[in-house]
C-alpha positions, 0 to 999 in steps of 0.5 A: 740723298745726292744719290737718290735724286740722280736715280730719280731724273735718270728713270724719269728721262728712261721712261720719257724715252721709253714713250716717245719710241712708241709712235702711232700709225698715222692714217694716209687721207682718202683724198689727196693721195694717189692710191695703187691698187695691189689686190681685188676680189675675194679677201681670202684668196684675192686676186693680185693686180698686174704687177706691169701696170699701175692702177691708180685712184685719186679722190679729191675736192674741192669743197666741203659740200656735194661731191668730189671727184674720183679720177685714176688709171685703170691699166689701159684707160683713165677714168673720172667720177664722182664719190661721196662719204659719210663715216665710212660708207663710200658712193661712187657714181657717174663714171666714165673712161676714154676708150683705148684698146690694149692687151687682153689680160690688161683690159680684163683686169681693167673691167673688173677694176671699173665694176668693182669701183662702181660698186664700192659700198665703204672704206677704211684706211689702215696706214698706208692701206685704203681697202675698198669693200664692195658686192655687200663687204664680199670683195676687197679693193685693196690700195697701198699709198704711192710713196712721193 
């Protein structure tokens, strides 16, 4: 009998092991995370981002009503906004940038980014992942979280 209760705690101890290396992906939050872009445009064949420069987001607010705040580097330029979510539907709106001029593949991939932004129509996060569709769904912003 000795024997069977030892069989007995060993498979309960296995199995509670067993469940504890089965860990959940936990979703990076849209705001309060610097998110860099990585890709953009068509999700079959999207274009990769400049891999020289770092476009960022940041969404962030300061309370739980009106909107928050969408600020970011767009490869030559900062940028500023508004944002607003509902479920998994994202708004932006009243974007701005300063002015700086800088290379030409840069600045094209700078107007894209911005307009693509503006267009933004929802969200989903997977991870570390944020993708932000835009253009109806068509085209993809994709995001990897910056590591701290």
């Amino acid at each position: 009998m000795r024997n069977g209760w030892f069989v007995i705690l060993v498979l309960i101890i296995g199995i509670t092991m067993l469940g504890t290396g089965c860990a959940t992906v936990t979703n990076e939050p849209l705001e309060g995370t610097t998110w860099v872009l990585v890709s953009y445009g068509d999700p079959s064949g999207p274009q990769a981002a400049l891999e020289d420069v770092e476009v960022t987001a940041v969404f962030s607010r300061e309370s739980d009503t009106g909107p928050g705040e969408l600020n970011g580097f767009a490869g030559c330029n900062t940028y500023f906004g508004s944002f607003e979510t509902d479920g998994n539907k994202l708004t932006i709106g009243d974007m701005g940038s300063t002015m700086m001029a800088c290379e030409e593949a840069i600045m094209d991939q700078e107007a894209q980014y911005l307009s693509a932004l503006a267009a933004a129509d929802s969200y989903s996060i997977q991870g570390n992942q944020l993708e932000i569709s835009y253009d109806g769904g068509v085209q993809v912003l994709n995001f990897v979280a910056k590591s701290a």
